[in-house]
C-alpha positions as CSV (number, residue, x, y, z in Angstrom):
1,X,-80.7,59.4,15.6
2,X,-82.7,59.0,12.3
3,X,-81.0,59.8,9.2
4,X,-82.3,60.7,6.3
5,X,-81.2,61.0,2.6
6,X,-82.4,60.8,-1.1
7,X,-81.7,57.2,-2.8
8,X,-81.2,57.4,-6.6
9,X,-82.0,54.0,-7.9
10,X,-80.2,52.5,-11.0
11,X,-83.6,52.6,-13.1
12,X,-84.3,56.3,-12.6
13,X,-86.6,55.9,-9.4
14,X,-85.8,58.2,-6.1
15,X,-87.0,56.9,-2.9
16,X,-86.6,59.0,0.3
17,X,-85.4,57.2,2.8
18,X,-85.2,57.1,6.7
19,X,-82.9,55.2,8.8
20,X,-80.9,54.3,11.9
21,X,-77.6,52.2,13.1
22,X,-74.7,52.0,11.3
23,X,-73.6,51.0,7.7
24,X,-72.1,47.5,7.1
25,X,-74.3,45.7,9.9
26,X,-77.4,43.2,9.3
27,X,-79.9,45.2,7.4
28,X,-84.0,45.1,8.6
29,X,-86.0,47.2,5.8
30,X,-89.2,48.5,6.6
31,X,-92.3,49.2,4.1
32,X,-95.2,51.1,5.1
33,X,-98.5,51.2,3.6
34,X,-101.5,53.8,2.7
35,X,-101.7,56.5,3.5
36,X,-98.8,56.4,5.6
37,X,-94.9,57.3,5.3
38,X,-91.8,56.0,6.4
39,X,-91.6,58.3,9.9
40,X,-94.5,55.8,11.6
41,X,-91.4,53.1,11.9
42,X,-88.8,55.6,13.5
43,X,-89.6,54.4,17.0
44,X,-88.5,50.7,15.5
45,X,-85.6,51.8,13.7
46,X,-84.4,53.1,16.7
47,X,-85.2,50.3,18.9
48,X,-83.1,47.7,17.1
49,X,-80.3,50.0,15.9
50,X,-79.6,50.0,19.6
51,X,-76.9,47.5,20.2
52,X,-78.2,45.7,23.0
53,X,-81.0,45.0,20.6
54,X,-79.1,43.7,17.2
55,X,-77.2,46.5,16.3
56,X,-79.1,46.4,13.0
57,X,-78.8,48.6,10.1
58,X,-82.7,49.7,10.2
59,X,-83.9,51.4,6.6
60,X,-87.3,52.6,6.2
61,X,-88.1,54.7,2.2
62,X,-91.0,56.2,1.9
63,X,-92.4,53.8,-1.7
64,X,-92.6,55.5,-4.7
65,X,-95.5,57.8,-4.5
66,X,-95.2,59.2,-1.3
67,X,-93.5,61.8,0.5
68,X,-90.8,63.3,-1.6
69,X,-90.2,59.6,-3.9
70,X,-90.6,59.8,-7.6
71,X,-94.2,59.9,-8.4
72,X,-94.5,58.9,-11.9
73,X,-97.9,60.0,-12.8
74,X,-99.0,57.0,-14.8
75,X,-101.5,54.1,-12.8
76,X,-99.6,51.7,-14.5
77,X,-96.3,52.6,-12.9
78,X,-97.8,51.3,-9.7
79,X,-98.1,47.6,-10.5
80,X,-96.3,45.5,-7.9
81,X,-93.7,44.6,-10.6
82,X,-92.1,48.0,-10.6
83,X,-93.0,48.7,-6.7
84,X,-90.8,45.2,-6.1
85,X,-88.1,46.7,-8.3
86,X,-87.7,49.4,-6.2
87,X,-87.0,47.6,-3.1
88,X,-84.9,45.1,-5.2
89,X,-82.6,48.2,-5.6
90,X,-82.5,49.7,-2.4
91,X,-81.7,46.2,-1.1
92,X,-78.7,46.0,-3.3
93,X,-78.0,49.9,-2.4
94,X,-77.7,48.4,1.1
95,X,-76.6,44.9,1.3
96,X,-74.5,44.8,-1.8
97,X,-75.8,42.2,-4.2
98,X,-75.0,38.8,-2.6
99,X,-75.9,39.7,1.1
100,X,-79.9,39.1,2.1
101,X,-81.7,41.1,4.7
102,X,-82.0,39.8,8.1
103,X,-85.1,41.1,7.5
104,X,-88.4,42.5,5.3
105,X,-90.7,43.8,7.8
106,X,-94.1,45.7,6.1
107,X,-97.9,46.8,7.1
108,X,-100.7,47.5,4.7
109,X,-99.6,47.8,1.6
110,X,-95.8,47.5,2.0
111,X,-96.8,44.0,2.6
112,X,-98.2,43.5,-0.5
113,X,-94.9,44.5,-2.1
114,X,-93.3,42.4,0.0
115,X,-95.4,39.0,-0.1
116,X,-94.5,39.2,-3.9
117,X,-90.5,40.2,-3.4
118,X,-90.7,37.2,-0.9
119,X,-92.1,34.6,-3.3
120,X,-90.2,36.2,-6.8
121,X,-86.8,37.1,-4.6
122,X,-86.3,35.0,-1.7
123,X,-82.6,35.0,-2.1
124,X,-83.0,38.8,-0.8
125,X,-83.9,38.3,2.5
126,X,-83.4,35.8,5.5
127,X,-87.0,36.4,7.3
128,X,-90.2,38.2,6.3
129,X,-92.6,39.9,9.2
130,X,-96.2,41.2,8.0
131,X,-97.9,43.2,10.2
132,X,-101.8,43.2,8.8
133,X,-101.2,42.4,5.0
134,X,-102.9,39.7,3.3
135,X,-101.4,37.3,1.5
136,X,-102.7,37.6,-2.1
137,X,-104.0,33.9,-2.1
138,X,-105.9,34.3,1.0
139,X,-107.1,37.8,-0.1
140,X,-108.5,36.5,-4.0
141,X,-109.9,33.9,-2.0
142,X,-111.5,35.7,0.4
143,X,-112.9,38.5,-2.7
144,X,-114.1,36.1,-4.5
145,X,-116.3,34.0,-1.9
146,X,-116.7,35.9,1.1
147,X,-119.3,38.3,1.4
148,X,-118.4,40.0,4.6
149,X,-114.6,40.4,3.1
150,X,-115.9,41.8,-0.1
151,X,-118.6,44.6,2.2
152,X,-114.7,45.1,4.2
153,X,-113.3,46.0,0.9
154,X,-115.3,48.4,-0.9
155,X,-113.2,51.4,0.9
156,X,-111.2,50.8,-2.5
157,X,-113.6,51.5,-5.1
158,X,-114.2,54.8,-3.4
159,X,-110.3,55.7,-3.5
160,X,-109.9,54.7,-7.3
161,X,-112.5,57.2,-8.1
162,X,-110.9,59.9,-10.4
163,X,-111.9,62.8,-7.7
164,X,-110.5,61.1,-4.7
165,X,-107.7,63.2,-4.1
166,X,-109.5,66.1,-4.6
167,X,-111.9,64.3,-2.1
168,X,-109.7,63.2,0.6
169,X,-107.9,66.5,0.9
170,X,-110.8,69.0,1.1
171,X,-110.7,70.7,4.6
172,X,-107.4,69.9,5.5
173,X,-107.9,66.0,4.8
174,X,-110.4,65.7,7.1
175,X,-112.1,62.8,5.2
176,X,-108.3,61.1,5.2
177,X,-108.4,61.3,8.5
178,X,-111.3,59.6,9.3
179,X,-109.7,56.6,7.5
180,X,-108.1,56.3,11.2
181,X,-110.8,56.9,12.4
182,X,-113.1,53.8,11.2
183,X,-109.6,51.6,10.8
184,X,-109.2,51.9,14.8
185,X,-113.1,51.6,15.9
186,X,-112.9,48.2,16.9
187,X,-114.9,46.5,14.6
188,X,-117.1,49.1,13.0
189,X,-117.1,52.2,11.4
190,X,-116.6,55.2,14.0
191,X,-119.2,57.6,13.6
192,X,-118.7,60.1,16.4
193,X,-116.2,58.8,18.2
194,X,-113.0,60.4,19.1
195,X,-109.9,60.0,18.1
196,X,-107.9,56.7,19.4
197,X,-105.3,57.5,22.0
198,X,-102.6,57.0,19.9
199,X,-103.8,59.7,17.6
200,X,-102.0,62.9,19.1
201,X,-102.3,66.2,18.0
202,X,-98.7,66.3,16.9
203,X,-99.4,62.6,15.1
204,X,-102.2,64.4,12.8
205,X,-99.8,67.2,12.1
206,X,-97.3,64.7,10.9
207,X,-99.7,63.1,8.9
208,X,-101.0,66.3,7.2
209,X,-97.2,67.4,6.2
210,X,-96.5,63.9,4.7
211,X,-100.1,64.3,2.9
212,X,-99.0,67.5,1.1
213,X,-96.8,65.8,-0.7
214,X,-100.0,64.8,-2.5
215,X,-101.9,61.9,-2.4
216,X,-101.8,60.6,-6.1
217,X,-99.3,58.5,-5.7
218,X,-100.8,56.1,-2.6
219,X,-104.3,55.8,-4.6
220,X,-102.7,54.9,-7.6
221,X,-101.7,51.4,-5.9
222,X,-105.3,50.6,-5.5
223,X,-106.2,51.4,-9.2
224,X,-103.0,49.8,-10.4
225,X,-104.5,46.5,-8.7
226,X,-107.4,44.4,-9.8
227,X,-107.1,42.6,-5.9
228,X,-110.3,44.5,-5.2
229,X,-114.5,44.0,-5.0
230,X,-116.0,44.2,-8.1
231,X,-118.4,46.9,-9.4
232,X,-120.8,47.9,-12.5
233,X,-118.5,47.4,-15.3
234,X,-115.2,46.0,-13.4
235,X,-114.7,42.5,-12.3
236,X,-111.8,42.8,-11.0
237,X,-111.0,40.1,-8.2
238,X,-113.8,37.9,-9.9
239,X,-111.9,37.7,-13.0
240,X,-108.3,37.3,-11.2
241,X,-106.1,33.6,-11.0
242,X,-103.0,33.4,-9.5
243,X,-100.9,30.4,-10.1
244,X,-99.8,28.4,-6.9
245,X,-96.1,28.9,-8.1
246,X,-96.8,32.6,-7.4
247,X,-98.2,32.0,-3.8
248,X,-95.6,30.2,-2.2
249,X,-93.4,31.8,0.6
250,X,-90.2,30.1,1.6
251,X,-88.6,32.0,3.9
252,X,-89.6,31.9,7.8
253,X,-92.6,34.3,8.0
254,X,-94.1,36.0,11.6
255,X,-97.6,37.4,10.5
256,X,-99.1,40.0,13.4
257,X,-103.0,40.5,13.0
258,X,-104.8,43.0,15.0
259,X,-108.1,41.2,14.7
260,X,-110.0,44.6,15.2
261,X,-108.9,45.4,11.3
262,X,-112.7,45.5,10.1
263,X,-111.1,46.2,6.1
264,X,-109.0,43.6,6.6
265,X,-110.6,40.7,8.2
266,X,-109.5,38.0,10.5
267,X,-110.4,35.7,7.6
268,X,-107.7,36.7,5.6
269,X,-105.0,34.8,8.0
270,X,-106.4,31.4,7.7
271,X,-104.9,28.9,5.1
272,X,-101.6,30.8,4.9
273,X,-99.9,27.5,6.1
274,X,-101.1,26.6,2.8
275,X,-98.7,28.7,1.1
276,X,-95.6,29.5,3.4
277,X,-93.6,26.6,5.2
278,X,-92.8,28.5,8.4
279,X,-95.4,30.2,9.5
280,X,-95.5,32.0,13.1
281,X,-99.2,33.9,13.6
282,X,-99.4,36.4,16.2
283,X,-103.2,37.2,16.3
284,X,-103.7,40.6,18.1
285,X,-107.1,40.4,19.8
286,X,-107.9,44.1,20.6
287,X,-105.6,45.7,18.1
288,X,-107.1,47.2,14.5
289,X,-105.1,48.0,11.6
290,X,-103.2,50.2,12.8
291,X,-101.4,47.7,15.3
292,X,-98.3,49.6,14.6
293,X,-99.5,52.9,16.4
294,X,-101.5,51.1,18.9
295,X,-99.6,48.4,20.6
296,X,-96.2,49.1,19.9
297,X,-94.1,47.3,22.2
298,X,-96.0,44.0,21.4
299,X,-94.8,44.3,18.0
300,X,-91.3,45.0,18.8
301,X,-91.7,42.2,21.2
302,X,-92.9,39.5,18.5
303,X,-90.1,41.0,15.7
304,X,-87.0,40.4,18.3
305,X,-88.2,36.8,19.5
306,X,-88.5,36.2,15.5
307,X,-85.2,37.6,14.7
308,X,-83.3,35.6,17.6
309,X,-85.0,32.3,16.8
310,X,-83.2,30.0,14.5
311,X,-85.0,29.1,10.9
312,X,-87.4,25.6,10.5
């Protein structure tokens, strides 16, 4: 059964949080991304609560922003060094200070957060799992010289827009969810199409309840970060470096890609043995972005193998 609860964290942040399985066992910590919440993992938090499949303490919080979390109302509060604070807290909140994760599993922007925890934190966790993420090195690199990555990208310099709440929840977020929509049309945007299967009725209702929480908070990452296609007067990615030291990944890694993510391209996985040690890629042929949703006993699947293997 989930449980749910309202985490005060020592710097004044409150996440809502989500979880399953019992107190004092291994902890897995899930981050979700935009414009998501922390329900979409409930099916996993169950799964590997169950003892026959780790017993694990599963924790999802909806990130600051979202849901019922603190929303600070400033862009600036949304750079990744105070998103990776928060999950530095609940970690401890958790584990207690000296005990790790077993593991960081995140999608979409909860991987960001967690690339960078990973690389400035690895003491905090054992394993890392992204599911469609990119890693920040592959992702400037990709900005900067790709043109069909940088077309994939400029989604984001229609959600920094000043109006795009306003925008994205006019007739009961209709335009939000057609963000589903063209993520899940298997290469290209969606036009008529219906919804994917996945996409219930009673999904899109739980959708639209998380949403009127507001929206503020989830487009606030995307302003907060210069990772992005430039435009008239911002260079954003084009004027970005990030020092190798701040690449690296040195815990055992498991990245899933659907490889029908047309924002996120296919691209975006190669070279990541550049930057993490252990790397085990689990390319998703006819999943999109929202693998999670779509093929979700494949991902439980690939998470238990990684968990039950020993470390490189």
């Amino acid at each position: 059964m989930i449980e749910t609860w309202m985490q005060a964290l020592p710097h004044g942040i409150t996440l809502s949080c989500r979880a399953c399985g019992e107190r004092g066992r291994p902890v897995l910590l899930f981050l979700h991304g935009f414009p998501e919440g922390a329900f979409v993992w409930d099916a996993l938090l169950e799964h590997f609560a169950q003892p026959a499949h780790g017993g694990y303490r599963c924790v999802a919080p909806n990130l600051r922003g979202y849901e019922r979390s603190s929303a600070p109302p400033e862009v600036k509060d949304y750079r990744a060094k105070f998103l990776v604070q928060d999950v530095l807290a609940l970690i401890d909140s958790e584990c207690g200070p000296s005990q790790p994760l077993a593991a960081l599993v995140a999608h979409d922007w909860g991987g960001a957060v967690a690339w960078n925890l990973a690389n400035q934190r690895p003491d905090r966790l054992s394993k890392l799992v992204i599911i469609n993420s990119p890693h920040p090195g592959t992702f400037l690199r990709e900005l900067q010289h790709n043109p069909a990555q940088q077309a994939a990208s400029t989604y984001m310099n229609a959600l920094i827009q000043e109006d795009a709440e306003a925008v994205f929840a006019a007739n009961d977020f209709e335009k939000l969810l057609a963000v589903f929509l063209d993520l899940a049309s298997r290469g290209g945007p969606t036009g008529s199409q219906p919804s994917p299967d996945w996409m219930s009725k009673q999904i899109q209702q739980d959708y639209r309840q998380l949403w009127q929480h507001g929206l503020r908070g989830g487009l606030n990452y995307y302003r907060a970060s210069p990772l992005r296609p430039p435009r008239s007067g911002d260079l954003a990615a084009a004027a970005v470096t990030l020092p190798i030291e701040a690449l690296r990944i040195d815990r055992p890694t498991l990245v899933i890609w659907g490889q029908q993510d047309h924002a996120l391209l296919p691209c975006l996985t190669e070279g990541l043995e550049d930057y993490i040690a252990d790397l085990t890629l689990v390319p998703l042929p006819q999943a999109s972005h929202w693998v999670v949703h779509e093929e979700p006993q494949r991902v439980v699947q690939e998470i238990s193998a990684f968990l039950a293997r020993g470390s490189a």
